[in-house]
N, C-alpha and C positions, 0 to 999 in steps of 0.2 A: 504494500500500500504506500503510494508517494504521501510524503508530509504536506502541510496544507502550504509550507514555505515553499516547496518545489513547486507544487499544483501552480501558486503564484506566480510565481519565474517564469515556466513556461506559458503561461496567463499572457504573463505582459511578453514576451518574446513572440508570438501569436501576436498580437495588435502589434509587436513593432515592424515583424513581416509584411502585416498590411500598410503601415505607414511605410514601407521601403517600397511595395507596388505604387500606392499613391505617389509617392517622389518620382518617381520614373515613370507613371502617367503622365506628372508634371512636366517632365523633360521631353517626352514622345511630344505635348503639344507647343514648346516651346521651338523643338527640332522641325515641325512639319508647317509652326507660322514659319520658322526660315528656311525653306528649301531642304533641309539634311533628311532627304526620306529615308538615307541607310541608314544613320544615326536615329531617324522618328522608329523604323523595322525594330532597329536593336535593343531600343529601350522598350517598344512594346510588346517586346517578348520578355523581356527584362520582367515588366512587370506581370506579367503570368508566371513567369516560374517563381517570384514572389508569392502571391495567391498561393501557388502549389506548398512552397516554405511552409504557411503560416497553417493550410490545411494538414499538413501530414504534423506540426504539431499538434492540430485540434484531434485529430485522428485519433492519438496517440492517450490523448487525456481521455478521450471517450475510450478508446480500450483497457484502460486503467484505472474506469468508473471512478473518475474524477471529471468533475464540473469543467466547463469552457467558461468562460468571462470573457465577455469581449466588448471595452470600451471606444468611443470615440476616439477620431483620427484627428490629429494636428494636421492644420494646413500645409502643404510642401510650400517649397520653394519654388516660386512660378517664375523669374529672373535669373536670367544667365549670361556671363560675359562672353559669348561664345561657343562654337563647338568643341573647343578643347576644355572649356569650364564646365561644361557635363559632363566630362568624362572625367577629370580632375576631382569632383565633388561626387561622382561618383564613386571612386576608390578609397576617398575619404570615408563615406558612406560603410562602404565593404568594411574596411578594417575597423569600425564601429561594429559592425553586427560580428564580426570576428570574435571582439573583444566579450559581445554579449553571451558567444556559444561558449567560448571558454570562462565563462562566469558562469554560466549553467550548465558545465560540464564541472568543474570544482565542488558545484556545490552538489551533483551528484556522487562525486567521488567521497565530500565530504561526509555526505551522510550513507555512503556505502549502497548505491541505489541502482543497483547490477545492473537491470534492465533499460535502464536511463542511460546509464552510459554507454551502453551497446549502441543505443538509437539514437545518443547526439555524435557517433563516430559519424554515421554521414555526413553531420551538421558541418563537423571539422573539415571531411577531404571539400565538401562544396564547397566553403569560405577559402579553401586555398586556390582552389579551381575560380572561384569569381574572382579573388584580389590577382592572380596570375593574368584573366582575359581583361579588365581594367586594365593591367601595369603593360600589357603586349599591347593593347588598342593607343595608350598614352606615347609608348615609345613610336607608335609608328607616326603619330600626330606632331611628335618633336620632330620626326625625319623628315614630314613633309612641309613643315612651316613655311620653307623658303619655295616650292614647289606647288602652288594651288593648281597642277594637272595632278600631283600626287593626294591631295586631300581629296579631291573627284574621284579620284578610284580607289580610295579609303572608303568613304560615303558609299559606293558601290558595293564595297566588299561585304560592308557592313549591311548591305538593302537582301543578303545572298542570306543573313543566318535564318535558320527554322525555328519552330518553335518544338520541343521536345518535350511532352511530359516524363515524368519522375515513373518510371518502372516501377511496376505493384511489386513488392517484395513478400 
């Protein structure tokens, strides 16, 4: 039986999933008033596999016959200096929820809570896996600074990702 202080954690980790989709909805319509449809693709897949996040933790408390809580979303951030400041503020973003799975994976560990920590190991390889595709989308954005035929086939490349859900385990 998870404690009511875990129940919590993942509580609010669930609405911070959602508030991580809503920011990158935010950014899809910020991307698509300015032309960047690969960058508008990328974040609006962004924020679906968000949703997915926030669902396989609700999943999770219902299989664990623990309660869901789910409070109101803070406003995103609807202003951006750019297409490299979305993606900038994106990785920023990443290494925040990082931080948050490895807080809620300690506190699984601390309270010895086997089956929690089996199931936020996903949480960890995906947070490497997002701050990795940020930190490769950023470098290729420095490379093309001086090149806007290379940010055009950035923006491209970026219009090519799919949208994948999360394989039923």
């Amino acid at each position: 039986m998870l404690s009511k202080k875990l129940i919590d954690a993942i509580n609010d980790q669930i609405n911070y999933e959602l508030l991580s989709s809503y920011l990158y909805l935010s950014m899809v319509a910020y991307c698509e008033d300015n032309d960047f449809q690969g960058a508008a693709n990328f974040y609006r897949i962004q924020a679906r596999e968000e949703v997915d996040h926030a669902m396989k933790f609700y999943d999770y408390l219902v299989e664990m016959n623990a309660r869901v809580l789910l409070k109101g979303i803070p406003d995103p951030e609807t202003e951006f200096d750019g297409y490299k400041d979305t993606f900038e503020k994106s990785l920023a973003h990443e290494k925040t929820v990082t931080k948050r799975i490895y807080d809620l994976m300690d506190l699984a560990i601390e309270e010895k809570e086997h089956a929690t920590i089996s199931f936020l190991k996903w949480y960890v390889d995906e947070q490497v896996e997002e701050e990795s595709n940020f930190t490769a989308i950023l470098g290729k954005l420095k490379r093309a600074e001086l090149d806007p035929a290379a940010l055009y086939m950035l923006d491209d490349e970026l219009l090519k990702r799919v949208y994948v859900p999360i394989a039923a385990e």
